[in-house]
C-alpha positions as CSV (number, residue, x, y, z in Angstrom):
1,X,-3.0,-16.2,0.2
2,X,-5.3,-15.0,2.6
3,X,-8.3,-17.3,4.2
4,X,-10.7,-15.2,3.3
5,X,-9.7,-14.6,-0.5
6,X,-11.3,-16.1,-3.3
7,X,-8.3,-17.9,-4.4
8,X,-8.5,-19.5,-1.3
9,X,-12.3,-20.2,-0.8
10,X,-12.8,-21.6,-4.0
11,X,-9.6,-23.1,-5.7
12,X,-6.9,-23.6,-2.9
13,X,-9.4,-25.1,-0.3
14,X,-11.6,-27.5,-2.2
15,X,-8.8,-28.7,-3.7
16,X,-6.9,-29.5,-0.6
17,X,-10.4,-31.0,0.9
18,X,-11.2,-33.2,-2.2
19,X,-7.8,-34.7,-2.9
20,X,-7.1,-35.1,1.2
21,X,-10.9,-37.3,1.4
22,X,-9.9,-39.8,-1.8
23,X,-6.3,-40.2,-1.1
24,X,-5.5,-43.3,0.7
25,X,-4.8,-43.1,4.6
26,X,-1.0,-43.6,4.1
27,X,-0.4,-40.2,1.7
28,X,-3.1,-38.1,3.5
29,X,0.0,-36.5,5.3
30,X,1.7,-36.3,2.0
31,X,-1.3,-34.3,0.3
32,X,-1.5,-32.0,3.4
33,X,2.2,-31.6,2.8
34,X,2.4,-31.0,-0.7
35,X,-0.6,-28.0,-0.5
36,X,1.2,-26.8,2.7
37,X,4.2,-26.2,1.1
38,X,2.3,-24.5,-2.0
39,X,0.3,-22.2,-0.1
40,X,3.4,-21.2,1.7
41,X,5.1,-20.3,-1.4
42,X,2.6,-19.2,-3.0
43,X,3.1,-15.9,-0.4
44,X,6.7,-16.3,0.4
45,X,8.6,-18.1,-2.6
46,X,12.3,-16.5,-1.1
47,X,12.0,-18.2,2.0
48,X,10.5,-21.5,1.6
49,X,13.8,-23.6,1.3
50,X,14.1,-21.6,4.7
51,X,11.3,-23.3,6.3
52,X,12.3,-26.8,5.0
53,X,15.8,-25.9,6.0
54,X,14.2,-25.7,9.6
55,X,11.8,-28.5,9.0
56,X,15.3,-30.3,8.4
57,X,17.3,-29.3,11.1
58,X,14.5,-29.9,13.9
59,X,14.2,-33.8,12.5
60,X,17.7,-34.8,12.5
61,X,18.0,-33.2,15.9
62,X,15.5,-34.9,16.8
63,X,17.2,-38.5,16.1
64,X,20.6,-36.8,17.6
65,X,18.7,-36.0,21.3
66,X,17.0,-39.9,20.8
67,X,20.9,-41.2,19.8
68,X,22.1,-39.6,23.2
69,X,19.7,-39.6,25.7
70,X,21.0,-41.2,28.9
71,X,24.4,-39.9,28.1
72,X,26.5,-37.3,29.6
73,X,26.4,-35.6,26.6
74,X,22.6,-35.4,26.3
75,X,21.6,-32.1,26.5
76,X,24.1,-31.0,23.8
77,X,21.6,-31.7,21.0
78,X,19.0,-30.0,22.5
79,X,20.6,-27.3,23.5
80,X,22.2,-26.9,19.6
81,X,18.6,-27.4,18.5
82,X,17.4,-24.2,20.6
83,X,20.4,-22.1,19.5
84,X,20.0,-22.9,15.5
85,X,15.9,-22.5,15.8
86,X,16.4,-19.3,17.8
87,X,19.6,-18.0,16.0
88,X,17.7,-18.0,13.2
89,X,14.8,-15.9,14.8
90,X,16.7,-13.2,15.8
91,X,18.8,-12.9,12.8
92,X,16.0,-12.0,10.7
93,X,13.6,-9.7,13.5
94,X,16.5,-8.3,15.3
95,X,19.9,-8.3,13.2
96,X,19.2,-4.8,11.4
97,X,17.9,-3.4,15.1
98,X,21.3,-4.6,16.4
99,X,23.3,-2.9,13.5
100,X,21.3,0.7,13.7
101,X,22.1,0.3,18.0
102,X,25.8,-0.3,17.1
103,X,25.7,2.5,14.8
104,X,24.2,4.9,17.0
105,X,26.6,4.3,20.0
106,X,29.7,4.0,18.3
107,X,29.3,6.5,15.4
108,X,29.3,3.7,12.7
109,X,27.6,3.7,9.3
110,X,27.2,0.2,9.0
111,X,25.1,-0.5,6.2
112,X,21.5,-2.7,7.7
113,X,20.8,-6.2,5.5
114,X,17.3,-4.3,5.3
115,X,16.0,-8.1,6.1
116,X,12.3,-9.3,5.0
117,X,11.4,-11.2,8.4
118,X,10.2,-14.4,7.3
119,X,6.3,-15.4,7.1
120,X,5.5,-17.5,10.2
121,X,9.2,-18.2,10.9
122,X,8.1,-17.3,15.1
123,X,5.2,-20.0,14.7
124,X,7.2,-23.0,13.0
125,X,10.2,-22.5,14.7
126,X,8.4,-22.6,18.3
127,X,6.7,-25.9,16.8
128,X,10.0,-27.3,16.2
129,X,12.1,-26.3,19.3
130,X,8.4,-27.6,21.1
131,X,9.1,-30.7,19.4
132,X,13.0,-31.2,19.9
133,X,12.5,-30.1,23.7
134,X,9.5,-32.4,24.6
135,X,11.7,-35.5,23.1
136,X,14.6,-34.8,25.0
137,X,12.0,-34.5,28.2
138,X,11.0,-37.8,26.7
139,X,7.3,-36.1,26.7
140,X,7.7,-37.1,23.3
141,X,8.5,-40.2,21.3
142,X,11.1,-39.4,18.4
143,X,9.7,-38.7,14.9
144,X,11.0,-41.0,12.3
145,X,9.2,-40.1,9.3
146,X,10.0,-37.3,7.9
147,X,7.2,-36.9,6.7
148,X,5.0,-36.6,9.3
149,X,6.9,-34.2,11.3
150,X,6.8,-31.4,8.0
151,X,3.1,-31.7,8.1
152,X,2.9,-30.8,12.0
153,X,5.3,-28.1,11.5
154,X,4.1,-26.7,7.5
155,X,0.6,-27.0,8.2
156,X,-1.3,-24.4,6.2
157,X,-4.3,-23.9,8.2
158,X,-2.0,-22.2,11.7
159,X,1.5,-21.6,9.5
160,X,1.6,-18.2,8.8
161,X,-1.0,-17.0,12.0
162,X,-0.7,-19.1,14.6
163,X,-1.4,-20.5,17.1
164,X,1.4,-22.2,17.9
165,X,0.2,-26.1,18.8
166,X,2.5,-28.5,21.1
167,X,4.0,-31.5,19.4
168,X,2.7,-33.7,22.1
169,X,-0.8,-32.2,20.9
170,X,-0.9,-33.7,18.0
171,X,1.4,-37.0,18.2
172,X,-1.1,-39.4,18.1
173,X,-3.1,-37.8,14.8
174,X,0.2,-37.6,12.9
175,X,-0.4,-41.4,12.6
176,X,-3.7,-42.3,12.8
177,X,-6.6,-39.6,12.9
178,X,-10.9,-40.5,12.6
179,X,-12.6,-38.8,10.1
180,X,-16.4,-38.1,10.2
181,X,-19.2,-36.2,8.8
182,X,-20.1,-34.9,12.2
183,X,-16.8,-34.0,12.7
184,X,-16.4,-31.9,9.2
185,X,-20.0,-30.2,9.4
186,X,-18.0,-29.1,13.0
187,X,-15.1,-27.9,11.3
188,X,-16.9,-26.4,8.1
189,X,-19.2,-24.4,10.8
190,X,-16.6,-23.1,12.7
191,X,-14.5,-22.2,9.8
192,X,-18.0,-20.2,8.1
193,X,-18.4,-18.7,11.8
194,X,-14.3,-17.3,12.3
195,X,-14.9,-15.8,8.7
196,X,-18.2,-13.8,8.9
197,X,-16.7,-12.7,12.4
198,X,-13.0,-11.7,9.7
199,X,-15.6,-9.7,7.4
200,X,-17.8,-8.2,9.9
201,X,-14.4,-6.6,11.6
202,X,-12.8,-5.6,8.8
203,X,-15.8,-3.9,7.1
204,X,-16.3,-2.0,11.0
205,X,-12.8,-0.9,11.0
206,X,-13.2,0.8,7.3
207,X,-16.5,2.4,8.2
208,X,-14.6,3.8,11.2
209,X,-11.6,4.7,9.3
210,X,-13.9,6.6,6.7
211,X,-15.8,8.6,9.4
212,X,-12.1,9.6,11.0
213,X,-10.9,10.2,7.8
């Protein structure tokens, strides 16, 4: 579902907005959650129990690098934490480039997976290994709720294009965030700004396109 799509504009987003504004404060996270988790289905059904598998892992290590810190044995859960987020990773953008190398040196025919890489697996799984690592730096408190640590990492607005935003950037507003008119006329004009600025670049590149072409 792209930003700029109609589907978007006028069914996904108001919806999101008017549900988020009359939900109580304690299941605003849980509305942000739910439409997070549809919109990314909604472009990559295959590999959404992928992101929650993620979403998964990076909690409960999360509560294993809290259970151990000050122990000798401390930086085993972080370090597992950094090899499952990044194993992952590379299995899907670089398993297939491995197999065609392998092939090519040792006169194989291994047969590639021919893997779809994953829609904004680099984004969340830097936003999880940012927030396992900055607990176990205890930068970070732990993250209890469940809950609250899917919305930082599913939410729709920088999951499938970035950027990639710190844990310790947004601990605080996980719990308790103000909400203003200022402050949505702010966010509603920068929004309308970043997509006339989409349109304008995309309707340049076709006229260039045309004229090459």
């Amino acid at each position: 579902m792209l930003f700029s799509s109609i589907s978007f504009l006028y069914y996904f987003l108001p919806a999101v907005l008017g549900l988020y504004f009359i939900a109580p404060k304690n299941f605003k996270n849980l509305v942000l959650l739910i439409f997070s988790l549809f919109f990314y289905f909604y472009g990559e059904p295959v590999y959404s129990i992928l992101m929650i598998v993620s979403i998964t892992s990076g909690y409960l290590h999360g509560l294993w690098i809290d259970k151990m810190r000050g122990s000798r044995y401390a930086k085993i859960p972080m370090i597992s934490s950094v090899i499952v987020g990044i194993g992952m990773l590379v299995y899907f953008k670089y398993f297939d480039f491995l197999i065609i190398n392998i092939n090519s040196i040792f006169s194989l025919n291994i047969a590639p997976l021919k893997l779809v890489l994953p829609i904004g697996i680099s984004f969340y799984t830097f936003q999880i290994l940012s927030y396992t690592i900055d607990v176990y730096r205890d930068q970070a408190k732990v993250q209890k709720n469940i809950l609250n640590l899917a919305t930082y990492v599913s939410l729709f607005p920088q999951l499938i294009a970035g950027p990639i935003v710190r844990y310790t950037t947004v601990e605080a507003e996980l719990k308790d965030r103000t909400h203003s008119t200022l402050y949505a006329a702010y966010g509603i004009w920068r929004f309308a700004i970043g997509l006339s600025k989409k349109n304008s670049f995309s309707k340049h590149i076709w006229r260039i396109s045309k004229d090459i072409f």
